[in-house]
C-alpha positions as CSV (number, residue, x, y, z in Angstrom):
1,X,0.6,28.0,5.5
2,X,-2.0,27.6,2.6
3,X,-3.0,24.0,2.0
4,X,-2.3,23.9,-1.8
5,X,-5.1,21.0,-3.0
6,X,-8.4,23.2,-3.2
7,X,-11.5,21.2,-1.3
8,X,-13.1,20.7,-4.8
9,X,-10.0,18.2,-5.8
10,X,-11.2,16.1,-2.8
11,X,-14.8,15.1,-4.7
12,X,-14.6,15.5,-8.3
13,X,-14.8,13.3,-10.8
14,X,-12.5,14.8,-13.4
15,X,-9.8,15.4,-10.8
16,X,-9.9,11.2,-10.1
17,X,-9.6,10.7,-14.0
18,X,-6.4,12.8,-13.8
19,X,-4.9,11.0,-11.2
20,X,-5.5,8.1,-12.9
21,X,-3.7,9.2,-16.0
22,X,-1.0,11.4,-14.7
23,X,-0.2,10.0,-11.5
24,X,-1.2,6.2,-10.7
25,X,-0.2,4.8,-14.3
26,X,2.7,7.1,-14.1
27,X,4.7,6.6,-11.2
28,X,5.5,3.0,-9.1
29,X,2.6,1.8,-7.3
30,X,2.4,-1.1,-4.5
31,X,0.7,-4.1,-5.2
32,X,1.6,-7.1,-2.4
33,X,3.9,-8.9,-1.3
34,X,6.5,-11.6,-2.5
35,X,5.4,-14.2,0.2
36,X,1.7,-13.7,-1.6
37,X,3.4,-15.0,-4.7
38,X,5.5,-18.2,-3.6
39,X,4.1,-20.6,-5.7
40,X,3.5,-21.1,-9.5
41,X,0.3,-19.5,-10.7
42,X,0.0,-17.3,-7.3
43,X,-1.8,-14.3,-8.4
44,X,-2.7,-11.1,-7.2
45,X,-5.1,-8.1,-9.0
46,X,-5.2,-4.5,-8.3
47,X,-6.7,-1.7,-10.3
48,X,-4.1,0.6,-10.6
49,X,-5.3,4.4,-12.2
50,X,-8.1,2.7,-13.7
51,X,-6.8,-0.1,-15.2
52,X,-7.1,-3.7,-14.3
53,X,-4.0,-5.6,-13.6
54,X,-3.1,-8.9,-12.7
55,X,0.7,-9.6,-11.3
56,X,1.3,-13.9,-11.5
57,X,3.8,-16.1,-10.8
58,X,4.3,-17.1,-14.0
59,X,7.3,-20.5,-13.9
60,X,9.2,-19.0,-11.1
61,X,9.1,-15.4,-12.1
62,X,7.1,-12.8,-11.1
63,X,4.8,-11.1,-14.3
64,X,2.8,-8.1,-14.2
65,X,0.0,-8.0,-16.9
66,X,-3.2,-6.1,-18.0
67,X,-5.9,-8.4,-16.8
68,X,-7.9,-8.3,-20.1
69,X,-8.4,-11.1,-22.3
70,X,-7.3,-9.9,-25.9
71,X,-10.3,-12.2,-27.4
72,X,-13.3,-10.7,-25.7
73,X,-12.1,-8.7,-23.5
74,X,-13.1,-10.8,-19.9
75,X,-11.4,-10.0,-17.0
76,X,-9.3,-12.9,-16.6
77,X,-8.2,-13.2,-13.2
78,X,-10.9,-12.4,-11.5
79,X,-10.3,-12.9,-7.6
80,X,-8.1,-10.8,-5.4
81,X,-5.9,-13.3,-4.8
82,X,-5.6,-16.6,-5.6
83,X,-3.7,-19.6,-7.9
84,X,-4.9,-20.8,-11.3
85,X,-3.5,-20.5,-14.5
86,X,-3.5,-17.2,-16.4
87,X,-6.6,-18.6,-18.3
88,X,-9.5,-16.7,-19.1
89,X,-12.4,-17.6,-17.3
90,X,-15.1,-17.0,-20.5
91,X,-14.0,-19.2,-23.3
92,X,-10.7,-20.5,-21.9
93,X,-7.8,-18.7,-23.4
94,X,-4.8,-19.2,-21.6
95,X,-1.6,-17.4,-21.7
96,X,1.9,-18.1,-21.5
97,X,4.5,-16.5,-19.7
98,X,5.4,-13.9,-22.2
99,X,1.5,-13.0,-22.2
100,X,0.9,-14.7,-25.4
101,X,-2.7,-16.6,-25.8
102,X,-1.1,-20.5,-26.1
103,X,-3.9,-22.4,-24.9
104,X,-7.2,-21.5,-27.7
105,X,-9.7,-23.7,-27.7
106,X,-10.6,-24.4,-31.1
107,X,-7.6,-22.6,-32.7
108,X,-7.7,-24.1,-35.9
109,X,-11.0,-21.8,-36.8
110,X,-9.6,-19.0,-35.8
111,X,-6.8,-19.5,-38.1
112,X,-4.2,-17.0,-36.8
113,X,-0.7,-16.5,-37.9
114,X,2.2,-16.6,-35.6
115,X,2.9,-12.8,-35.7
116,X,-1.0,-12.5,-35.4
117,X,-0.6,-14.6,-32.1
118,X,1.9,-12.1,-31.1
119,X,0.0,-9.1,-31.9
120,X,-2.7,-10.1,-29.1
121,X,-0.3,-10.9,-26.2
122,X,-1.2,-9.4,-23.5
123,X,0.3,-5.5,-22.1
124,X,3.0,-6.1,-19.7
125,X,4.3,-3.9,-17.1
126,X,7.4,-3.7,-15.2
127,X,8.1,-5.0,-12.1
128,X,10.5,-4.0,-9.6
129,X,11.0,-5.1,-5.6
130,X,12.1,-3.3,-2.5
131,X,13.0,-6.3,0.2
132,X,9.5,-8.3,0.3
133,X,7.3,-5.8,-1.2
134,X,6.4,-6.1,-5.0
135,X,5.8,-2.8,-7.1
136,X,4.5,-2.4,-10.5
137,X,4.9,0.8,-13.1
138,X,2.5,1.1,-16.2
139,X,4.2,4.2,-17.9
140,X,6.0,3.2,-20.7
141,X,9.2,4.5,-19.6
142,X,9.5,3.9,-16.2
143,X,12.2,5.2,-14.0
144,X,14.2,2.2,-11.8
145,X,12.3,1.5,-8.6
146,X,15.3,2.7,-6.7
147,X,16.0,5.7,-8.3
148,X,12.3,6.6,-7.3
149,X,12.3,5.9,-3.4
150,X,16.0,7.8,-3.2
151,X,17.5,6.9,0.1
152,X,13.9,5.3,1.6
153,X,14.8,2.6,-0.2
154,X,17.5,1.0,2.0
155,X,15.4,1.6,5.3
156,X,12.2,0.3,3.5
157,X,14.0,-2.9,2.2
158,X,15.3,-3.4,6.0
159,X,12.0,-3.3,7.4
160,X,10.4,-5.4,4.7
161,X,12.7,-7.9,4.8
162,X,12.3,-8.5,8.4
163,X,8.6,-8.5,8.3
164,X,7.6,-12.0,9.8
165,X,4.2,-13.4,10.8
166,X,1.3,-11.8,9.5
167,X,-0.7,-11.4,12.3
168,X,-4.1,-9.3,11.1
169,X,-5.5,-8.0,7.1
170,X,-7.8,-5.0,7.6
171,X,-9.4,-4.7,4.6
172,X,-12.0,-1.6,4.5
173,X,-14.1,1.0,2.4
174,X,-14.0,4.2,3.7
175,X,-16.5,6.7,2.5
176,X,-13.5,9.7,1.9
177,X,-11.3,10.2,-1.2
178,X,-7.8,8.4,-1.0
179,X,-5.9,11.7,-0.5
180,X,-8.1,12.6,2.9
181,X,-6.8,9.3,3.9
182,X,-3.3,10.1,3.0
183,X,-3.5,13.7,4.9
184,X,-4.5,12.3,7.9
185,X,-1.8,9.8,8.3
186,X,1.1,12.3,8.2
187,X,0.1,14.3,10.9
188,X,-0.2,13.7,14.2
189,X,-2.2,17.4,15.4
190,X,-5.4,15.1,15.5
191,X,-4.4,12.8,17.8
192,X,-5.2,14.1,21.1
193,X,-8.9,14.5,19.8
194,X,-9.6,11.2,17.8
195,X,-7.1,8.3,19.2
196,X,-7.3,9.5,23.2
197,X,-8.0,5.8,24.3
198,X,-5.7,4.0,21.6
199,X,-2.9,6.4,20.0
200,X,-2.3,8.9,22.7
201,X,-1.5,6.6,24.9
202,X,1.7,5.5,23.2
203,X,3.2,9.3,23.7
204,X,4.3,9.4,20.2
205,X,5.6,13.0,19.7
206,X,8.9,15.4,18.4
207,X,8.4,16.7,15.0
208,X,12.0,14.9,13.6
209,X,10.7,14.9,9.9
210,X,13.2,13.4,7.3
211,X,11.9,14.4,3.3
212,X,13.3,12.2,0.6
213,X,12.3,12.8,-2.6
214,X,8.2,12.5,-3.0
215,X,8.5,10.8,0.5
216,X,9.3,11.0,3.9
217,X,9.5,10.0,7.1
218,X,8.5,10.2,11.5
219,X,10.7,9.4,14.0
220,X,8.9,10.2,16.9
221,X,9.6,9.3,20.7
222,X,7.4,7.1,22.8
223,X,6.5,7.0,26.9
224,X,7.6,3.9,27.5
225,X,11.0,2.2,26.4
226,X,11.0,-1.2,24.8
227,X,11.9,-3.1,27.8
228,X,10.3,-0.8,30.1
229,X,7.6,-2.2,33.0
230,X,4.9,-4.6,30.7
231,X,6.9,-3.9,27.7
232,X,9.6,-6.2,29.1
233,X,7.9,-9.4,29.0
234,X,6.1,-9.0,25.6
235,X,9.1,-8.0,23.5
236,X,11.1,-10.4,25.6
237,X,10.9,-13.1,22.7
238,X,11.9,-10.5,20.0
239,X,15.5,-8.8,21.4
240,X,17.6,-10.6,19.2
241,X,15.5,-9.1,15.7
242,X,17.7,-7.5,13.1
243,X,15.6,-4.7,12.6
244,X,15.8,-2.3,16.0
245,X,14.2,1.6,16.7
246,X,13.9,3.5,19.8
247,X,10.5,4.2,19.4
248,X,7.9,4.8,16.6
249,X,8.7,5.3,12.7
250,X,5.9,6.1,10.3
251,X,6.7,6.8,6.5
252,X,5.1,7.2,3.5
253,X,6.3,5.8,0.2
254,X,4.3,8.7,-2.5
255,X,1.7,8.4,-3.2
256,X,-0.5,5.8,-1.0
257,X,1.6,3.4,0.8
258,X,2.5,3.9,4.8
259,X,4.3,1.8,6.6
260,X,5.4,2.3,10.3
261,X,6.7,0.3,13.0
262,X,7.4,0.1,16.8
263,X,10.5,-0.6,18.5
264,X,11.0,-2.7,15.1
265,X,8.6,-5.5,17.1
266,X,5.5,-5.2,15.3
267,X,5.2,-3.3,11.6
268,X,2.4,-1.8,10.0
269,X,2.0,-1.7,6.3
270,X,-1.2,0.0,4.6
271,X,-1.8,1.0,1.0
272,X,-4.7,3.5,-0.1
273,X,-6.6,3.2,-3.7
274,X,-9.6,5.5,-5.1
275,X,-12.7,3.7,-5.7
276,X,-14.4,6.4,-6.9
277,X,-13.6,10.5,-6.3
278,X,-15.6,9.7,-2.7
279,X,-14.5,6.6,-1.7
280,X,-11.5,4.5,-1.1
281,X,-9.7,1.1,-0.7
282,X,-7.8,1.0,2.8
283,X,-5.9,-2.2,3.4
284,X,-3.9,-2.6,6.0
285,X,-1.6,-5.5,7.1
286,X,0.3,-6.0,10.9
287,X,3.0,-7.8,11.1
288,X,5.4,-9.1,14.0
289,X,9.3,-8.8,13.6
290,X,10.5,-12.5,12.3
291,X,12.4,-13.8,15.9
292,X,14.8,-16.9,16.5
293,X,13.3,-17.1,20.0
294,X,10.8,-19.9,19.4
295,X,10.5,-21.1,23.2
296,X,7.9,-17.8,23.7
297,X,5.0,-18.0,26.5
298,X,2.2,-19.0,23.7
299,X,-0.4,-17.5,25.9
300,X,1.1,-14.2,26.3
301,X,2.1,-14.2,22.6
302,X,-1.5,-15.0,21.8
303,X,-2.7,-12.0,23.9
304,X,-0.3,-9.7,22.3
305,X,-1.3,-10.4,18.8
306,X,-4.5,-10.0,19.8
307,X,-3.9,-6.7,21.2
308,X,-2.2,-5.8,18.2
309,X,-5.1,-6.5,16.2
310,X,-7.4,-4.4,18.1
311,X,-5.0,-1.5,18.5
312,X,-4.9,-1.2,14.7
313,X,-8.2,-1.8,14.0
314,X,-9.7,0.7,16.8
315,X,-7.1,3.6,15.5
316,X,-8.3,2.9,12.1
317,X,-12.4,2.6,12.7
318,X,-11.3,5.9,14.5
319,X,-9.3,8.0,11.3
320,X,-12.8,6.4,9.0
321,X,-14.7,8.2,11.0
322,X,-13.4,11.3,11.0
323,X,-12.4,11.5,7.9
324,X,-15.8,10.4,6.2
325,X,-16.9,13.9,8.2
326,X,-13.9,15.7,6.0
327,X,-15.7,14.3,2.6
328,X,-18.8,15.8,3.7
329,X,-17.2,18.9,4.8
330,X,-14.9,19.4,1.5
331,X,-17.8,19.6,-0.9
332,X,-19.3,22.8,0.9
333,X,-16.5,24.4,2.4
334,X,-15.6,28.0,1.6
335,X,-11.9,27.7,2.9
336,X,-8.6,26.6,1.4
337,X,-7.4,25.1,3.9
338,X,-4.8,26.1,6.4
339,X,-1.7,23.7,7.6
340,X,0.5,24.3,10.5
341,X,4.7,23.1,11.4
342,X,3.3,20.2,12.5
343,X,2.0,19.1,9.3
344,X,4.3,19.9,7.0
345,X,4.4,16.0,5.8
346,X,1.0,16.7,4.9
347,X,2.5,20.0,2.7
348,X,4.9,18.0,1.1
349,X,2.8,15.5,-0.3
350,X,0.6,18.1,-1.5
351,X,3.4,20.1,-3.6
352,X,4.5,16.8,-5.0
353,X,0.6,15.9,-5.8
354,X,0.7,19.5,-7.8
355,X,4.2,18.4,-9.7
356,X,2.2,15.9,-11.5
357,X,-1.5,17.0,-11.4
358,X,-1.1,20.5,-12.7
């Protein structure tokens, strides 16, 4: 079949500044995680389609907010990640939980009115959760979080909610336009060629794809059981998790945010956000399953983290790679593009990228 996003979407700038506006502050979008946000004045910041936003914990509940000062317009939190007040970092406006400015210095000259005051609180956005991850919608009439992710939602919540230790943050800039990075996540055709000393070797294979609305999902069968020669000693500590596969799961919640896991042991969550129309944002967080074993061989726990770590990170130096090759390739190709049974997860996002591009 036809790949239906021409190579030209893949590089230009106009193309990015609808996806800002019709997609990204359209539909829900990722942003962290609850554990991030456990204390008061936890913060994270994203830009999400463009726009700069800053989600707080704000007296115990969770606020999303444009991170622009309504006085002079300063970014106000201006880390990542973090805890401080929602206080802006130029002249020291600080805002309340509502997103009202509270805190002036020097108010009386300013002399404002009360409904003045309210007239520059700051835009808020709704936030929704699945399990432990926190999402955030800037349309103005957002659907409900769950109505988006359909049926993913349950299996999603499941896995979230029994994400324990966080064992390894990737955090990378890859040279290749979000979607590229997307593509090459939901099929595994490139495998043989790309991963042979790290992917391959797990066997993951069967074509068992499930489509839920603008998402879907992999189930795909691995060489080696869980408790299966060297298997049975690592994953020794974790046979009484909650959260139990056969073998590998990898799904995508549209438009930028995979998660996968194997045997339910150890999860991988990564999100993927435009920088520019040629480069992109790839985070990616490992987790292990949360155990009640605690009497584990520290030593061989250590080494399995470890390899963990440098499983992920060689696959993923690996897909930057290649796919930084695609960006240069998509700006002089002649060719549509052509996609085969194999990646028809990589079709399906593309018609639902069309439903609200075009």
């Amino acid at each position: 079949m036809k790949a239906l996003i021409l190579p030209e979407h893949y590089y230009r700038n106009d193309v990015l500044e609808k996806e800002h506006e019709l997609l990204f502050q359209q539909t829900w979008c990722f942003i962290g995680f609850k554990s991030f946000l456990k204390e008061e004045n936890d913060f994270i910041t994203q830009d999400i389609g463009g726009i700069p936003v800053v989600v707080q914990n704000c007296r115990g509940t969770i606020k999303a907010f444009k991170n622009i000062c309504s006085h002079r317009h300063s970014i106000i939190q201006v880390e990542q990640s973090g805890n401080r007040p929602l206080m802006c970092p130029y002249h020291g406006w600080a805002y309340n939980d509502k997103g009202v400015p509270t805190g002036i210095p020097k108010k009386p000259l300013f002399k404002f009115t009360k409904d003045e005051l309210e007239c520059l609180k700051l835009k808020e956005y709704k936030v929704d959760f699945c399990g432990e991850l926190i999402f955030v919608n800037l349309s103005n009439d957002p659907s409900e979080l769950k109505d988006f992710m359909g049926d993913l939602y349950d299996e999603v919540e499941k896995m979230s909610n029994n994400f324990g230790e966080l064992v390894d943050i990737n955090d990378m800039v890859i040279n290749a336009n979000w979607k590229i990075l997307v593509e090459n996540t939901l099929e595994s055709y490139h495998v043989n060629l790309i991963h042979e000393e790290t992917f391959k070797k797990l066997g993951a294979g069967g074509m068992e794809f499930t489509f839920i609305k603008e998402h879907s999902v992999w189930d795909a069968t691995l060489l080696a059981g869980e408790n299966e020669g060297k298997n049975a000693k690592i994953h020794s500590p974790y046979q009484n998790r909650e959260y139990k596969i056969s073998g590998y799961k990898h799904l995508v919640v549209f438009p930028n945010v995979l998660i996968s896991s194997t045997y339910g042991v150890s999860f991988n969550l990564s999100y993927i956000t435009p920088i520019d129309s040629n480069s992109s944002k790839f985070v990616s967080y490992v987790f292990l399953t949360k155990k009640e074993d605690e009497k584990a061989n520290p030593t061989l726990e250590s080494i399995y983290k470890q390899s963990l770590i440098s499983f992920n990170r060689k696959v993923f130096d690996e897909d930057k790679t290649i796919c930084e090759k695609v960006q240069i390739g998509v700006k002089k190709s002649p060719f549509t593009g052509e996609l085969s049974d194999e990646e028809a997860r990589v079709c399906e996002f593309q018609k639902n990228y069309k439903k609200y591009i075009d």
